[in-house]
KOLBA-583280 format. One record per residue: residue number from 1; x, y, z of N, C-alpha, C, O, CB in turn. Coordinates in Angstrom, 3 decimals. Glycine has a CB too. Layout:
% KOLBA-583280
SITE   pos        n_x        n_y        n_z       ca_x       ca_y       ca_z        c_x        c_y        c_z        o_x        o_y        o_z       cb_x       cb_y       cb_z
SITE   NUM          X          Y          Z          X          Y          Z          X          Y          Z          X          Y          Z          X          Y          Z
...
END
This chain:
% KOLBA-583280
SITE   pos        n_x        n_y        n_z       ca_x       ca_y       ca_z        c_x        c_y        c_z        o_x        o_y        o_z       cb_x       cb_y       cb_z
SITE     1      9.822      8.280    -36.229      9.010      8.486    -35.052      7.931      9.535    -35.312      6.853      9.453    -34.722      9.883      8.899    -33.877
SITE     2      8.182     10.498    -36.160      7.462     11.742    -36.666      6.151     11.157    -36.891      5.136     11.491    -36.280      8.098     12.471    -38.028
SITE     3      6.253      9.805    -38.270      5.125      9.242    -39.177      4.522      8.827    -37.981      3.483      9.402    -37.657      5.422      8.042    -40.414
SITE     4      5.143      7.595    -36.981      4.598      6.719    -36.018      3.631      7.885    -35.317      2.416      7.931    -35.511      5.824      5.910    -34.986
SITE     5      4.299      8.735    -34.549      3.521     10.186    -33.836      2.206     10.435    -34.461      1.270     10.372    -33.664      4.424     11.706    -34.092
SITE     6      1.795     10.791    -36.092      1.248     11.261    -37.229      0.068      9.906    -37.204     -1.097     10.189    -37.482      2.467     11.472    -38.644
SITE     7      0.334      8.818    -36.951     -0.700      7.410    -37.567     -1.383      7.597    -35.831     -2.597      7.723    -35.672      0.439      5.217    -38.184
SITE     8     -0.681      7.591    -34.975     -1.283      7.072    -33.661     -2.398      8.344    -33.577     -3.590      8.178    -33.318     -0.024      6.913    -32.177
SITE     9     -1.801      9.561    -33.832     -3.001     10.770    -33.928     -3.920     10.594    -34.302     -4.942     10.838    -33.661     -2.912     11.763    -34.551
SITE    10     -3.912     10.067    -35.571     -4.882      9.928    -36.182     -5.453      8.700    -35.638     -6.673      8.768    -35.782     -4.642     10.002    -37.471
SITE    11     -5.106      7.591    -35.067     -5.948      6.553    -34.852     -7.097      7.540    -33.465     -8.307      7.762    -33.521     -4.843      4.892    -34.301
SITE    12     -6.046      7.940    -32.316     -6.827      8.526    -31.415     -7.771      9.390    -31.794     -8.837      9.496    -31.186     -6.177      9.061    -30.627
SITE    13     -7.422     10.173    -32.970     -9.155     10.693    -33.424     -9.925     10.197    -34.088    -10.845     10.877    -34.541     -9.391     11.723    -34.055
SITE    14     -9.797      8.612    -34.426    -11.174      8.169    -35.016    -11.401      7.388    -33.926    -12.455      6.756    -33.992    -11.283      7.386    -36.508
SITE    15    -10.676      7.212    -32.834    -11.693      6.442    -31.600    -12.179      7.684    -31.021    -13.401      7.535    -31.008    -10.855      5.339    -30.259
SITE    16    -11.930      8.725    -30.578    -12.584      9.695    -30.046    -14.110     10.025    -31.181    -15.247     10.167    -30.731    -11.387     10.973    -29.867
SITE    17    -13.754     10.087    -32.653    -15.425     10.116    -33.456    -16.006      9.019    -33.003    -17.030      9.083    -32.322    -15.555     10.012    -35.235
SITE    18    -15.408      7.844    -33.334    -16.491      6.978    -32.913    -17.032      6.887    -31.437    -18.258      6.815    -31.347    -16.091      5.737    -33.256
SITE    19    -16.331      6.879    -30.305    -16.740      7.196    -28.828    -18.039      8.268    -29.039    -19.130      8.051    -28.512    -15.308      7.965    -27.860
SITE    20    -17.736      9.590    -29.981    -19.220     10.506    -29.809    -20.124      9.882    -30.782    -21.258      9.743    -30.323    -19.118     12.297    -30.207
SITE    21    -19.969      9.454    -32.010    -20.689      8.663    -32.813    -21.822      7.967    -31.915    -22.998      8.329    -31.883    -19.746      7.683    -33.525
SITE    22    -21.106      6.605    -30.986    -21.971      6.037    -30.337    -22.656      6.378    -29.654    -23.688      5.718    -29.532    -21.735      5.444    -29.938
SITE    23    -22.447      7.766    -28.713    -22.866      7.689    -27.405    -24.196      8.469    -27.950    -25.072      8.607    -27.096    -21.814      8.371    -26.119
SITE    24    -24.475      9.000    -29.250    -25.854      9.401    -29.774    -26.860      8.395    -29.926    -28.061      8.634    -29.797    -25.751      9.987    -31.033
SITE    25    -26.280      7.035    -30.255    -27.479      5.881    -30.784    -28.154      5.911    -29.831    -27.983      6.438    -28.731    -27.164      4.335    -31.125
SITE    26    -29.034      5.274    -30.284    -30.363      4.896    -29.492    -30.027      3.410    -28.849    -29.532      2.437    -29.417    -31.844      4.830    -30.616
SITE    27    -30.597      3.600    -27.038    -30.274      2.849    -26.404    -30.097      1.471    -26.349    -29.134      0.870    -25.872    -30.671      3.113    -25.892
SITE    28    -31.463      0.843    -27.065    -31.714     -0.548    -27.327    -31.999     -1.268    -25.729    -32.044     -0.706    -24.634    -30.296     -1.226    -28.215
SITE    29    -32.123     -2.344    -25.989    -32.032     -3.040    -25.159    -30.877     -3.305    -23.871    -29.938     -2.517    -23.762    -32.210     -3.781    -25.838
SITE    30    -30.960     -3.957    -23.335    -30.262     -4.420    -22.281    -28.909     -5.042    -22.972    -27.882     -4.479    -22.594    -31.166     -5.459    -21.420
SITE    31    -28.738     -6.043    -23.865    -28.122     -6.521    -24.088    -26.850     -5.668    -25.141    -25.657     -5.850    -25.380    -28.864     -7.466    -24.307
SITE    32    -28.064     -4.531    -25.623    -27.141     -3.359    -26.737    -26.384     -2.685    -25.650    -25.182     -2.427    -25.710    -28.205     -1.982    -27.803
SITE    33    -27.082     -2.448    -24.768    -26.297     -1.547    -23.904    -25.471     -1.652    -22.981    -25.119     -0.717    -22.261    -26.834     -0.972    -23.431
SITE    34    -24.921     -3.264    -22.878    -23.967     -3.704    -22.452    -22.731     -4.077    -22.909    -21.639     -4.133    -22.342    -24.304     -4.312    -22.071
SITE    35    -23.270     -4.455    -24.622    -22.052     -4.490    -25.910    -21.726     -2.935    -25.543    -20.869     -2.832    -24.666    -22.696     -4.846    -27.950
SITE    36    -22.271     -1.642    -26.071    -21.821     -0.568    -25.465    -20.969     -0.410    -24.589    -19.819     -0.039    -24.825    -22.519     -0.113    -25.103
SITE    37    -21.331     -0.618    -23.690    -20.568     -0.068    -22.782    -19.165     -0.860    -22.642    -18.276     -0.376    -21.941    -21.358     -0.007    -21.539
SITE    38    -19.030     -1.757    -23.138    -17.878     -2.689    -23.311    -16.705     -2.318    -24.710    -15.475     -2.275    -24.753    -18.655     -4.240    -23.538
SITE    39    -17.725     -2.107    -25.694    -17.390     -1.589    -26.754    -16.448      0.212    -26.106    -15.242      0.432    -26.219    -19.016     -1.560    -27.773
SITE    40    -17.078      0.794    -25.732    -16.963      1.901    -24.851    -15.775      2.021    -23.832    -15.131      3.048    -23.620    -18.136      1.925    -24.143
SITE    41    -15.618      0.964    -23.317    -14.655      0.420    -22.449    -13.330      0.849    -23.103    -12.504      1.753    -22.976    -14.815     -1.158    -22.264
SITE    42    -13.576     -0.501    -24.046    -11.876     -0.877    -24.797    -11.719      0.384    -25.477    -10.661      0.985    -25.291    -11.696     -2.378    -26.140
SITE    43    -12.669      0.932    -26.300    -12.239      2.657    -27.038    -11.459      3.263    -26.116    -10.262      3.402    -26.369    -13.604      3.876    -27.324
SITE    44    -12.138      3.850    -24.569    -11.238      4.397    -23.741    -10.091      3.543    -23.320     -9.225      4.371    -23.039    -11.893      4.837    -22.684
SITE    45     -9.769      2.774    -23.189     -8.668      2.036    -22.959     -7.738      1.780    -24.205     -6.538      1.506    -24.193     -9.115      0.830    -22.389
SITE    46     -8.528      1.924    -25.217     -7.208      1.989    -26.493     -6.923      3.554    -26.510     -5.953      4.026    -27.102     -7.776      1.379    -28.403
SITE    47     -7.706      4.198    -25.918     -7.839      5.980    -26.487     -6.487      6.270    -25.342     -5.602      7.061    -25.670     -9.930      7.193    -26.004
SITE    48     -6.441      5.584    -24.054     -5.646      6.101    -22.641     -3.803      5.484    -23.552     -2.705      6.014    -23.723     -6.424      4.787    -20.504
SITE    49     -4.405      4.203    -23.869     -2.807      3.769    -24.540     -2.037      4.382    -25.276     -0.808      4.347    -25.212     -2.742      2.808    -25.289
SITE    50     -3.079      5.346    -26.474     -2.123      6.078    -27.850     -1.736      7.381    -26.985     -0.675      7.959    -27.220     -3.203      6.582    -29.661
SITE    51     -2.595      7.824    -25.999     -2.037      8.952    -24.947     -1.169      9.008    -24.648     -0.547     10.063    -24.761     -2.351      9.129    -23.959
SITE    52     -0.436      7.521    -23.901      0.578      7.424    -23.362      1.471      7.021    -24.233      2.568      7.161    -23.693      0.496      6.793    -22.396
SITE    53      1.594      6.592    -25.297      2.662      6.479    -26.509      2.859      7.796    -27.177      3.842      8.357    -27.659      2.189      5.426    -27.670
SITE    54      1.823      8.049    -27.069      2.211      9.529    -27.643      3.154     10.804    -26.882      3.891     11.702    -27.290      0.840     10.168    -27.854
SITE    55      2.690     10.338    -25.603      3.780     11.436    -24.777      5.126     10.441    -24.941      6.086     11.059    -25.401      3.297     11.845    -22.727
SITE    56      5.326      9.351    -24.722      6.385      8.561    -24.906      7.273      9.044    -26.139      8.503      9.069    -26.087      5.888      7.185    -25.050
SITE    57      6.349      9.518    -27.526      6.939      9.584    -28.297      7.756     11.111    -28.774      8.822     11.217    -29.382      6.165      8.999    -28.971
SITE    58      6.886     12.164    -28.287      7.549     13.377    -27.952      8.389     13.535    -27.267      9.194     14.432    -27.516      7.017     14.083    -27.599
SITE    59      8.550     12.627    -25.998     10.120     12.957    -25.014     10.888     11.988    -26.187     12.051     12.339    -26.384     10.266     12.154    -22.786
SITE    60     10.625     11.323    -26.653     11.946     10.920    -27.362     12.183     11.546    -28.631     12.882     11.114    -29.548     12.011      9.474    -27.618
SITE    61     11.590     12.507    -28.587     11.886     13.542    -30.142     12.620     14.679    -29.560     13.402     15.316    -30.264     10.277     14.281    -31.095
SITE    62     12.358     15.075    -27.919     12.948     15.837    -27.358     14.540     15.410    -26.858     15.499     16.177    -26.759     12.061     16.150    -26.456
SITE    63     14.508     14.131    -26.613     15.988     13.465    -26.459     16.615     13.628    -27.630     17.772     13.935    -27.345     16.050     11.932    -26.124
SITE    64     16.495     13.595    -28.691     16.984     13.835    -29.964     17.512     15.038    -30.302     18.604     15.217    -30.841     16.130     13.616    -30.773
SITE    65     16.483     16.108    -29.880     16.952     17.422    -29.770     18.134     17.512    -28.832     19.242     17.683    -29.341     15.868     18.300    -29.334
SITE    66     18.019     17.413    -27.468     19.078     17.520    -26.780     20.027     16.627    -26.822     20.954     16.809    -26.032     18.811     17.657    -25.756
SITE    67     20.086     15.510    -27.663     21.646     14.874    -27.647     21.568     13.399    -26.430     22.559     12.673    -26.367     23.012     16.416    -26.927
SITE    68     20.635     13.168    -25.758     20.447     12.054    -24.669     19.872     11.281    -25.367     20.122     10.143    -24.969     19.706     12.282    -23.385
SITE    69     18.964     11.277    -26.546     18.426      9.896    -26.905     19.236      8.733    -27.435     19.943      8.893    -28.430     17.499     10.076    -27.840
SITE    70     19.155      7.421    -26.733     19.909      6.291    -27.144     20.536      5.626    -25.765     21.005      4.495    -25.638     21.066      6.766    -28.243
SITE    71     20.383      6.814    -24.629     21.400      6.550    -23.651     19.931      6.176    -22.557     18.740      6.435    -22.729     22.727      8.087    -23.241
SITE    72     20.692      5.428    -21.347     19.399      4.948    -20.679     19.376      5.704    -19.448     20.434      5.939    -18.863     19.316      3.348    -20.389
SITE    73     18.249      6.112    -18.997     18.539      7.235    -18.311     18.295      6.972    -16.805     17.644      7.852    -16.241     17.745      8.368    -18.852
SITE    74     18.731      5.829    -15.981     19.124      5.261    -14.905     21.086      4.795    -15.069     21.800      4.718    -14.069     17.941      3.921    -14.746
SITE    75     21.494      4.605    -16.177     23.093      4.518    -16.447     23.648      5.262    -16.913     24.809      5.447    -16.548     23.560      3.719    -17.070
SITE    76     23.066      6.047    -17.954     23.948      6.827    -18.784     24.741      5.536    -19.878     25.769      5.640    -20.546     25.142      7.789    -17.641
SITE    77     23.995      4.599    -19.756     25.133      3.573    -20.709     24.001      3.691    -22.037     22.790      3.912    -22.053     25.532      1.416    -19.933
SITE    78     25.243      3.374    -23.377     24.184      3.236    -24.516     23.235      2.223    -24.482     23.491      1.126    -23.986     24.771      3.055    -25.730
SITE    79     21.918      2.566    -25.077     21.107      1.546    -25.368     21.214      0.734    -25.881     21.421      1.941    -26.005     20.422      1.666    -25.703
SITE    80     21.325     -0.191    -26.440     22.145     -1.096    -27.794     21.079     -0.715    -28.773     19.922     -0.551    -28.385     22.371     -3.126    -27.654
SITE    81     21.488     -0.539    -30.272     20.850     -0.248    -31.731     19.471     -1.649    -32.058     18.429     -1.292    -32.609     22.481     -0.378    -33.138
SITE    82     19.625     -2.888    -31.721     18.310     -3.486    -31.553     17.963     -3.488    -30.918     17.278     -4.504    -30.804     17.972     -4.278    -31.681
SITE    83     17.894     -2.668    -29.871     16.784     -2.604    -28.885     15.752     -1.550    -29.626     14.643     -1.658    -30.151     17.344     -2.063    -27.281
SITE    84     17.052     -0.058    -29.309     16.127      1.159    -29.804     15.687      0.354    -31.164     14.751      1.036    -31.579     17.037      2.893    -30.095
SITE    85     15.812     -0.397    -31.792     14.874     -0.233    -33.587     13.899     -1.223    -33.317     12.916     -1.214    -34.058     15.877     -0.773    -35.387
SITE    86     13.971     -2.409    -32.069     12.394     -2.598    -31.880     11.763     -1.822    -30.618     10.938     -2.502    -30.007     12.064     -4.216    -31.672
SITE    87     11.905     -1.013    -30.299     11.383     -0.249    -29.680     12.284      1.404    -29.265     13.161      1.752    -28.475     11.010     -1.159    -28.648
SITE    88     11.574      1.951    -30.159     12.431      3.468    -29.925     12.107      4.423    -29.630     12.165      5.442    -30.318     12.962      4.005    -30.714
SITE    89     11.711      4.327    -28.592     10.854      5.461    -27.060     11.665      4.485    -25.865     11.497      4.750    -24.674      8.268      5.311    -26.788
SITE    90     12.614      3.263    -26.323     13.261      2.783    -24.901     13.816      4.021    -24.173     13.763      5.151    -24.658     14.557      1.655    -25.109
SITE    91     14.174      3.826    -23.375     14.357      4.892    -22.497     15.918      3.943    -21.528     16.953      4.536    -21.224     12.529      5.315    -21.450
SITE    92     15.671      2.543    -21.254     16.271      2.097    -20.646     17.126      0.927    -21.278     16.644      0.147    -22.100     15.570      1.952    -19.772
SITE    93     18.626      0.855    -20.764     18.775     -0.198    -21.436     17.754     -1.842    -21.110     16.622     -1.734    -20.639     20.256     -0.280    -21.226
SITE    94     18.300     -3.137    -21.408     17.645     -3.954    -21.510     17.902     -4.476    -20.473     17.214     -5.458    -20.196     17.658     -4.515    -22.450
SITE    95     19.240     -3.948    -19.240     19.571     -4.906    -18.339     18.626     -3.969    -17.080     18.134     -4.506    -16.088     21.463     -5.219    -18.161
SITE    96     18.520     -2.386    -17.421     18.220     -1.723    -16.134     16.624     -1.570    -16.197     16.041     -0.753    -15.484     19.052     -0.220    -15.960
SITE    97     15.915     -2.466    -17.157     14.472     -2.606    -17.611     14.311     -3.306    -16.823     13.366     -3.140    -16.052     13.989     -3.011    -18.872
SITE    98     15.136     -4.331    -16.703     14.731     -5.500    -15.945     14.960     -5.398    -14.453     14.178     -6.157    -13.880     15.439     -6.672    -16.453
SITE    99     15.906     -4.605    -13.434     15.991     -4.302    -12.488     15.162     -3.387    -12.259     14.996     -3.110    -11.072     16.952     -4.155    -12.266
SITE   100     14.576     -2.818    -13.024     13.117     -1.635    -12.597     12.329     -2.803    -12.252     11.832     -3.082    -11.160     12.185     -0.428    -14.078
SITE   101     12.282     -3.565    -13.551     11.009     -4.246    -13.313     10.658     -5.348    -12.015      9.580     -5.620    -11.485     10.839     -4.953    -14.559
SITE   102     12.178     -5.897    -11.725     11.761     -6.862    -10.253     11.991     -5.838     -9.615     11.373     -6.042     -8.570     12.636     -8.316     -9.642
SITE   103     12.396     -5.008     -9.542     12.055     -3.879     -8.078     10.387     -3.640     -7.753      9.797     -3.408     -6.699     12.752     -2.009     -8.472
SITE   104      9.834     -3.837     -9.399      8.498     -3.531     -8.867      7.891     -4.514     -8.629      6.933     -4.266     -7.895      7.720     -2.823     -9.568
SITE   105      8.020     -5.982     -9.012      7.564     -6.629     -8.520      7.559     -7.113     -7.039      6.687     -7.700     -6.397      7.728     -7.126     -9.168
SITE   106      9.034     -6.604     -6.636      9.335     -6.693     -4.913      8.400     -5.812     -4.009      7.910     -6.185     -2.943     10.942     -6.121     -4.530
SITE   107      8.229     -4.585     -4.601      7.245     -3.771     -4.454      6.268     -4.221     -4.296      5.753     -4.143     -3.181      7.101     -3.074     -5.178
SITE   108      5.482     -5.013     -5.579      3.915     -5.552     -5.569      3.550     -6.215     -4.912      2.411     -6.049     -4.477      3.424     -6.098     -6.410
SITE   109      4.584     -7.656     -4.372      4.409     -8.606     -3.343      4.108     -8.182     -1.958      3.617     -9.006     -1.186      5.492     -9.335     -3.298
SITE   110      4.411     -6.706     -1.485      4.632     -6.680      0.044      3.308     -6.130      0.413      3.030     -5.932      1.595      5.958     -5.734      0.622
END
């Protein structure tokens, strides 16, 4: 998780160079400056994602420290071992993922 932590850093600071990179060019046209701003778009929207993986990935370095990582933290039941190894910032098991998740969809509908 350390390395994973270490690559995503680094990705978020070459979209942050390139985000200032661009925003120096010269304007161009109408049509440049709509690739821009699109281009611009997805940077901040890939830049908001490694943000949030990244805090994802420190509380689960901090679960580690304290002895809770693995366990889901709506049960207290273990996570199962393929879950956490395709995804290991789970937080939840695979059954109480899914009762979050139609709760929110019950949520979204009303």
């Amino acid at each position: 998780m350390i390395r994973w932590r270490e690559e995503l850093m680094a990705e978020a600071q070459e979209t942050l160079d390139n985000l200032r990179d661009k925003s120096y060019q010269e304007v161009g046209d109408e049509a440049d400056r709509a690739s821009r701003e699109s281009e611009h778009g997805l940077e901040l929207r890939t830049r908001d994602r490694y943000r949030k993986l990244l805090r994802k990935i420190e509380q689960a370095l901090e679960r580690i420290e304290d002895g809770s990582y693995g366990y889901c933290e709506d049960t207290g039941e273990a996570i199962g071992v393929m879950r956490l190894k395709a995804r290991p910032i789970a937080t939840l098991t695979i059954d109480a993922q899914e009762r979050r998740e139609m709760k929110e969809r019950v949520l979204a509908d009303r």
